[in-house]
C-alpha positions in Angstrom: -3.1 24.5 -3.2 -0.7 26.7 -4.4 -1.7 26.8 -7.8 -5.4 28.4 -6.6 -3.1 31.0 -4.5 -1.0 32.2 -7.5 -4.4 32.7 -9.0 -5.3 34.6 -6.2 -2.0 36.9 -6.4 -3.1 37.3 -10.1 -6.3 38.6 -8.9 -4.7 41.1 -6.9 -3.3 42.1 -9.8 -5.4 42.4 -12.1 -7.6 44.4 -9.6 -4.4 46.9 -9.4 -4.3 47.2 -12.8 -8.2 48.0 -13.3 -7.8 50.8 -10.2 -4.9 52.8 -12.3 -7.5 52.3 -15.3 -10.1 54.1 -13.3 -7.2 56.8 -12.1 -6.4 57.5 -15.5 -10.3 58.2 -16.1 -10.1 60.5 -13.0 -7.4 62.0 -14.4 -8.7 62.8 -18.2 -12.0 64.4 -16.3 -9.6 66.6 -14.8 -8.1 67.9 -17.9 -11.6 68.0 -19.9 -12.4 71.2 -21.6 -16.1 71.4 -20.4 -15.2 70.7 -17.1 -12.5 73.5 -17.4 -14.9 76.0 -18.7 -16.9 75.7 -15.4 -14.4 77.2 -13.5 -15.7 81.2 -14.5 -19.3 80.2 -13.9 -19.1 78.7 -9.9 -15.1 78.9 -9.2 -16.5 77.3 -5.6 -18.3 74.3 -6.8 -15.0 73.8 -9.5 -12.5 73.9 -6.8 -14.8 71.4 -4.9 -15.4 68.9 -7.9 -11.5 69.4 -8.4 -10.5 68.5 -5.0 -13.1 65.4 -5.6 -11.0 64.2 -8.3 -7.4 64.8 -6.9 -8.4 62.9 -4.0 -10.4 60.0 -5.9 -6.9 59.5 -7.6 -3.9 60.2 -6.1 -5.5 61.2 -2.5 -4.3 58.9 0.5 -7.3 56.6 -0.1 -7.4 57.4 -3.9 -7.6 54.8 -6.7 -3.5 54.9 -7.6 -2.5 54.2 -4.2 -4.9 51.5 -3.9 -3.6 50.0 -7.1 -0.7 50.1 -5.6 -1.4 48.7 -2.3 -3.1 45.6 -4.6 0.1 45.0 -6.3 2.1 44.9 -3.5 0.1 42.5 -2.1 0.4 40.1 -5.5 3.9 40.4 -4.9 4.2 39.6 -1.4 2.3 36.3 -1.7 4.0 35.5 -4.6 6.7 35.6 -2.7 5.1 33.5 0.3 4.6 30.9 -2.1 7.4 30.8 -3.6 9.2 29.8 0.1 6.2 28.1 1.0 7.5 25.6 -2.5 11.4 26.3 -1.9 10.7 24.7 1.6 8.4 21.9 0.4 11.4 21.4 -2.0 14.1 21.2 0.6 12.0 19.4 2.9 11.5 16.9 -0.5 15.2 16.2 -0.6 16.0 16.0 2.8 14.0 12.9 2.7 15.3 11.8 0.1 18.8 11.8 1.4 17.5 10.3 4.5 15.9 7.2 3.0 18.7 6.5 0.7 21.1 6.4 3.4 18.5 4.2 5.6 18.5 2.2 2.5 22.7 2.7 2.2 23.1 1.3 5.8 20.2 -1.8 5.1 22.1 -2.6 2.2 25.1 -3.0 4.1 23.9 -4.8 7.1 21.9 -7.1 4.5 25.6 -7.7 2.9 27.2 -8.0 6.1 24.5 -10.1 8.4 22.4 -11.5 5.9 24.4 -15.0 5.1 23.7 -15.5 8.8 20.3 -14.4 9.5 19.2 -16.5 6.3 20.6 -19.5 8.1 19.0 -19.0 11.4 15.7 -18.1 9.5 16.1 -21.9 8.1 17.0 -23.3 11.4 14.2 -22.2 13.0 11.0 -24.4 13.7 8.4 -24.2 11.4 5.7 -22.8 13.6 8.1 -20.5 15.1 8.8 -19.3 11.4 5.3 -19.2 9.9 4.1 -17.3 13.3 7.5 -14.4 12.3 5.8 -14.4 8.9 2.6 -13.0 10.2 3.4 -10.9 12.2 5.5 -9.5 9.7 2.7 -9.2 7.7 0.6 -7.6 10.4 3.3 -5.4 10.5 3.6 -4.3 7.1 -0.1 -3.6 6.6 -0.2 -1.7 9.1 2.4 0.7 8.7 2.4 2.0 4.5 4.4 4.5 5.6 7.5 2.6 6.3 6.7 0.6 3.1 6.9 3.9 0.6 10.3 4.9 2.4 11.6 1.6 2.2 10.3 1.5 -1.4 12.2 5.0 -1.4 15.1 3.6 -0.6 16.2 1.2 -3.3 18.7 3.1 -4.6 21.3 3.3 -1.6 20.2 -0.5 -0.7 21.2 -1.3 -4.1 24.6 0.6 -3.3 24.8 -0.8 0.4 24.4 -4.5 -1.3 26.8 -4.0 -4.0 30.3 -5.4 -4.0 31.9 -2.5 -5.6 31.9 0.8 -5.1 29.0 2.5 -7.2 26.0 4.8 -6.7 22.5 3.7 -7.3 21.1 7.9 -7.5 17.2 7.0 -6.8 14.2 4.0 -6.8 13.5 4.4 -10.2 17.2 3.4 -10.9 17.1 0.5 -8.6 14.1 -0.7 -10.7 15.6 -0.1 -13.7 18.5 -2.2 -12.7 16.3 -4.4 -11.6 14.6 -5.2 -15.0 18.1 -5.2 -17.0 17.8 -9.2 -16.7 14.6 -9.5 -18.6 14.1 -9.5 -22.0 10.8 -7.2 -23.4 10.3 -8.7 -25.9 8.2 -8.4 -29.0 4.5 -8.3 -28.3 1.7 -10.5 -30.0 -1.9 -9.7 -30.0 -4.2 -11.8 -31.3 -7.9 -11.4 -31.1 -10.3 -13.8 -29.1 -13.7 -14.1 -30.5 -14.3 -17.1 -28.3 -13.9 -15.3 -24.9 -16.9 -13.2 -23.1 -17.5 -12.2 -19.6 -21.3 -11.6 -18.5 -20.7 -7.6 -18.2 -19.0 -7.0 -21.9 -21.9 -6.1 -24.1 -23.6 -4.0 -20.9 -22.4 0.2 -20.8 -21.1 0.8 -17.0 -23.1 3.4 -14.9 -20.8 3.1 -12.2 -17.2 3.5 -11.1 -18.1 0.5 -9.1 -19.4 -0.8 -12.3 -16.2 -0.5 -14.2 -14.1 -2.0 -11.4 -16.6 -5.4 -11.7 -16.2 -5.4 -15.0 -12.4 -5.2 -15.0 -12.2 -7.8 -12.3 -14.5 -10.6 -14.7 -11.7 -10.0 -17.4 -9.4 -10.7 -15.1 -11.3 -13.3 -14.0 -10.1 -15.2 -17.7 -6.4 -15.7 -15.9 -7.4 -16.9 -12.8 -3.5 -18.5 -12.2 -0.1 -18.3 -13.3 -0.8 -21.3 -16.3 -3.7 -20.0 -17.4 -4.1 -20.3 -20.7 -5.9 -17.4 -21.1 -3.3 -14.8 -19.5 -2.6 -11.7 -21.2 -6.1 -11.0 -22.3 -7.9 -7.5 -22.1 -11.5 -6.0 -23.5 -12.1 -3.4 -25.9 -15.7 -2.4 -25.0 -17.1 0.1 -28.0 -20.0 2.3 -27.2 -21.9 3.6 -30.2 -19.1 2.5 -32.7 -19.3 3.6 -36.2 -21.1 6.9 -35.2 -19.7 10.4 -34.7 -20.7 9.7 -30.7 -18.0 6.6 -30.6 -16.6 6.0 -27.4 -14.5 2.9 -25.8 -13.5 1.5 -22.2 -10.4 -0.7 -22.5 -10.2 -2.7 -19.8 -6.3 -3.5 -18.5 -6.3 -6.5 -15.4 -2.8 -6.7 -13.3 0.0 -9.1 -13.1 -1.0 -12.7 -14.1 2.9 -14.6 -12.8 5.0 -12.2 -10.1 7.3 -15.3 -9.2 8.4 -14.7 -13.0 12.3 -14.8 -12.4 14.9 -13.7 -15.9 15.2 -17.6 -16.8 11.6 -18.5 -16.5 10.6 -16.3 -18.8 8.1 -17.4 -21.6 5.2 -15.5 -23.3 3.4 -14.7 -20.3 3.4 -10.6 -21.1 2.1 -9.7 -17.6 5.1 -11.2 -15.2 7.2 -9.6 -12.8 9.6 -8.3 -16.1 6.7 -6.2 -16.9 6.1 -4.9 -13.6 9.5 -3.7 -13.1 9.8 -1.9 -16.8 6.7 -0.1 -16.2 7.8 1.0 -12.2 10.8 2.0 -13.6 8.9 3.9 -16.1 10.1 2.7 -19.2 7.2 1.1 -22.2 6.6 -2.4 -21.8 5.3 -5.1 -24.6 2.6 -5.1 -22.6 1.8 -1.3 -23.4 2.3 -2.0 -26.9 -0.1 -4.8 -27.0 -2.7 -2.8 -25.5 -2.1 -0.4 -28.5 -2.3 -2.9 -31.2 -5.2 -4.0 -29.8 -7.1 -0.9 -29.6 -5.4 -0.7 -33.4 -7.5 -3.7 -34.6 -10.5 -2.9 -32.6 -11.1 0.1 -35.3 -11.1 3.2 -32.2 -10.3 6.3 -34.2 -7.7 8.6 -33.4 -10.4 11.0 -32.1 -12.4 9.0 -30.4 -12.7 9.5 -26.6 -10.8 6.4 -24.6 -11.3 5.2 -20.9 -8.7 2.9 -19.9 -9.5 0.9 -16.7 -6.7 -0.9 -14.9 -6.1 -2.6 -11.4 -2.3 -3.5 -10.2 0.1 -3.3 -13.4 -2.8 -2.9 -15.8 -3.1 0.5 -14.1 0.3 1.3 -14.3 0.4 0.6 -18.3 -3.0 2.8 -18.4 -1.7 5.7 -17.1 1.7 4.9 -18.7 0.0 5.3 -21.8 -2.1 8.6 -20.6 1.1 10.3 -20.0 2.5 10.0 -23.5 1.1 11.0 -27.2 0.1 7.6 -28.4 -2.2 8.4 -31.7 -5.2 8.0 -29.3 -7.5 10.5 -27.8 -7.2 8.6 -24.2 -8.8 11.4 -22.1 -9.7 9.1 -18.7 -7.9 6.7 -16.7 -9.2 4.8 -13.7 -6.5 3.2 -11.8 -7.0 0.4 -8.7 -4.0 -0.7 -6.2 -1.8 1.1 -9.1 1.7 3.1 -7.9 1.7 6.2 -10.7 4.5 9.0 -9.2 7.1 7.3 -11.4 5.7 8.9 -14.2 6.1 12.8 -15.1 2.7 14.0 -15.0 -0.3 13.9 -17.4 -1.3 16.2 -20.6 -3.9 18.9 -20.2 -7.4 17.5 -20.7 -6.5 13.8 -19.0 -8.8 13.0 -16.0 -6.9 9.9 -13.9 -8.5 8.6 -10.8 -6.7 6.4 -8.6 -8.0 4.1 -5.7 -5.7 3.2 -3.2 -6.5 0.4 -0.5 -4.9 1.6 2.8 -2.6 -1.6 3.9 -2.2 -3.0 0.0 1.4 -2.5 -0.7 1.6 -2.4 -4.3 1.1 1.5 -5.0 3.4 2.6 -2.1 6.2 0.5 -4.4 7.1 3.5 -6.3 8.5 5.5 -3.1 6.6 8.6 -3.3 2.5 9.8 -2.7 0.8 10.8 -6.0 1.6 14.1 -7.3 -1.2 16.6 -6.0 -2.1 17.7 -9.6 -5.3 18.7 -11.6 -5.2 15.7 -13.8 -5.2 13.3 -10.8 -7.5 12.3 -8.3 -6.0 10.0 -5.5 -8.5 8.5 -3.3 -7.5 6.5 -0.1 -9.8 4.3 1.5 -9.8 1.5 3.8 -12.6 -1.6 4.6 -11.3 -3.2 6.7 -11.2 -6.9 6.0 -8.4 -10.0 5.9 -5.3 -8.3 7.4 -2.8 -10.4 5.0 -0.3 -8.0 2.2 -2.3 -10.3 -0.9 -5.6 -10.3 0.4 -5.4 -6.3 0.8 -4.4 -6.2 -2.8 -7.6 -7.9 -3.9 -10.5 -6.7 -6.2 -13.0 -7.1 -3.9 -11.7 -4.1 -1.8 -11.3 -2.3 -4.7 -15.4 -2.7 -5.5 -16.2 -1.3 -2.1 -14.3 1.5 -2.5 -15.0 2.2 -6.2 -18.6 2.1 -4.3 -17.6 4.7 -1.9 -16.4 7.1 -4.3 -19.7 6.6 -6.3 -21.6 7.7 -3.5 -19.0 10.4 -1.7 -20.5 13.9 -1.9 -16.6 15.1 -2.0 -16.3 17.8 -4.8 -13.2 16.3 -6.6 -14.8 12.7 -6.3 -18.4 14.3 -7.8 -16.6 16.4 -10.2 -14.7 13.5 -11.1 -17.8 11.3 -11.5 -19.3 13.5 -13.3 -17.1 14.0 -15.8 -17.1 10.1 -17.1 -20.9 10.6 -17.1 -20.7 13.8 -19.1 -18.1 12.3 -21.5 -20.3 9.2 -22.0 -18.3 6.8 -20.5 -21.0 5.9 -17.9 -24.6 5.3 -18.5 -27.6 8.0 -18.0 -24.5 10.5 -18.7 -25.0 9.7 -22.4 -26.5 5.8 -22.8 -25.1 4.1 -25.3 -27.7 2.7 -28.4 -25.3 0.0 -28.9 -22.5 -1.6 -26.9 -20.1 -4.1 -28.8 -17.2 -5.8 -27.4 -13.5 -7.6 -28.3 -11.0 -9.5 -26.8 -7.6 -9.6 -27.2 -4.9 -11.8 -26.1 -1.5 -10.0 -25.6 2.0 -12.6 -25.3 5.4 -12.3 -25.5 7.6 -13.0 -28.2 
């Protein structure tokens, strides 16, 4: 990585600097009077010890050449990675210009061809159209890559669709536009003494752990009319002690057919999804605040949010910013996060990715290849259709995988949630409480 090879040139330099150190030392035994004195006694042996010096200096192999020689060498591969980036750079943008005039000349063939295809699409035979679906599908799941540049590409198909003449710069800008139709909202959270799942009053010792846990509170909005939808779990280990510690967990979208004149309190719809892709706060994110608010976490307190689909997106959404909590961990499941600018110092987000699951190539781009984030990619095979691979059951096995991967970022990472106390036998908890919250729209 580059970062561990600017290190490296700082090495270099550092070693230069501690050579012309030693030179100088050289140099002051040159000069020193008792050395000097010598000279009368055994003028041979002086000239000798002299000559030692000169060339243990400033000789051909002496220390202030080799400083030297070190410091070019800092600055050469600084200079190697700095083209090594300026390419990566260029290379960056010339993608981007080619996806968003893919997406440009989509957009227009959509405008231009679409009224048409739409109408054969309908014409066709049922079994003829379900069998185009699937394959489709197939398709689809087979090849992310196409499905992060198409993703990529929202902002010229935005232009290539529009009637007039105006530029659409990037995705996040399509989404944005996107989102303009839906109103935020004000958020209501409410706690919900009368709802439990069996894991909430149990301290995870598992990545894989955590991810069953988030997927029985999500489990509480099994459908789009569920009465329950919205709600999240504050899980508090050792609360009221100066150990205090809490795993929020954060499940996905609970209505995506949500369109701007459907709307109604569900906080977890398709609105939501496109704020937060866009990168812009949600009511959502503010519920999950106010609920940690009136679950009593301290402003010091250690926080590990856990969050599968959009619940994901909001957790690292609200790693990335100050927000009065000391949220130090993030694990993320089937969640796209490169919309967002990065993470403070000191924040540990791991993300799983499902190969074939569509929903974290939506924001265009791979995850940034940064200290504070772990991306993990795994596939396990199973049902070959774009829901199913979005499912939490593939997101157990390979929270399972990463539990047991002997990969130094995924121990490390590990690790760390054990160290901070997080996960059991790390630090185990004396007491585990939990609260529910229900977040809606207003």
């Amino acid at each position: 990585m580059y970062a561990a090879v600017r290190a490296l040139a700082a090495a270099f330099d550092q070693t230069g600097d501690e050579l012309r150190a030693w030179a100088g030392d050289g140099f002051r035994a040159l000069m020193d009077p008792d050395l000097a004195s010598t000279a009368l006694l055994s003028p041979p042996t002086f000239a000798l010890a002299e000559a030692a010096l000169l060339a243990a200096t400033t000789g051909p192999l002496g220390l202030l050449p080799g400083s030297a020689g070190w410091e070019a060498d800092a600055v050469l591969v600084r200079a190697a990675v700095a083209m090594l980036a300026a390419s990566d750079d260029a290379a960056h943008l010339a993608l981007e210009v080619v996806d968003w005039r893919l997406g440009l000349a989509a957009g227009g063939a959509v405008r231009l061809v679409g009224p048409a295809a739409a109408v054969g699409l309908i014409a066709m035979p049922p079994d003829a159209r379900d069998r185009l679906g699937i394959a489709a599908e197939s398709w689809i799941v087979h090849h992310p890559g196409f499905v992060q540049h198409a993703a990529n590409a929202g902002g010229g198909l935005f232009t290539g669709l529009a009637p007039l003449p105006f530029v659409v710069p990037d995705n996040r800008t399509a989404t944005a536009l996107l989102a303009t139709p839906y109103d935020d909202g004000t958020a209501v959270t409410t706690r919900r003494p009368d709802l439990g799942v069996p894991a909430d009053h149990r301290q995870p010792g598992s990545i894989e752990a955590l991810v069953e846990h988030l997927s029985e509170v999500a489990g509480l909005s099994p459908d789009p009319d569920s009465a329950d939808n919205g709600t999240i779990e504050v899980q508090s280990l050792d609360p009221g002690t100066d150990r205090a510690r809490h795993v929020v967990y954060i499940p996905g979208t609970d209505d995506l057919a949500t369109l701007p004149w459907t709307q109604d309190g569900d906080v977890r719809d398709l609105g939501s999804d496109l704020r937060s892709a866009a990168g812009q706060e949600t009511a959502y994110q503010r519920g999950i605040l106010d609920a940690m608010r009136q679950a009593g976490i301290g402003r010091h307190e250690p926080v590990l949010l856990v969050g599968h689909s959009l619940g994901g997106m909001e957790a690292a959404a609200l790693a990335s910013r100050d927000t009065g909590f000391a949220i130090t961990d993030v694990v993320t499941a089937g969640s796209p996060t490169a919309q967002l600018d990065g993470f403070p110092d000191g924040v540990h987000v791991l993300s799983l990715e499902h190969r074939g699951d569509v929903v974290p190539l939506l924001d265009g781009a791979d995850n940034p290849d940064i200290r504070e984030q772990t991306t993990v990619t795994f596939d396990d095979g199973g049902r070959p259709e774009v829901e199913a691979k979005h499912a939490y059951g593939h997101y157990i096995d390979g929270a399972a995988a990463v539990d047991a991967s002997a990969d130094p970022s995924l121990t490390r990472e590990v690790a760390g949630l054990h160290d901070r106390g997080f996960l059991e036998d790390g630090r185990t908890a004396t007491e585990v409480t939990s609260q529910f919250f229900q977040i809606v729209r207003r």
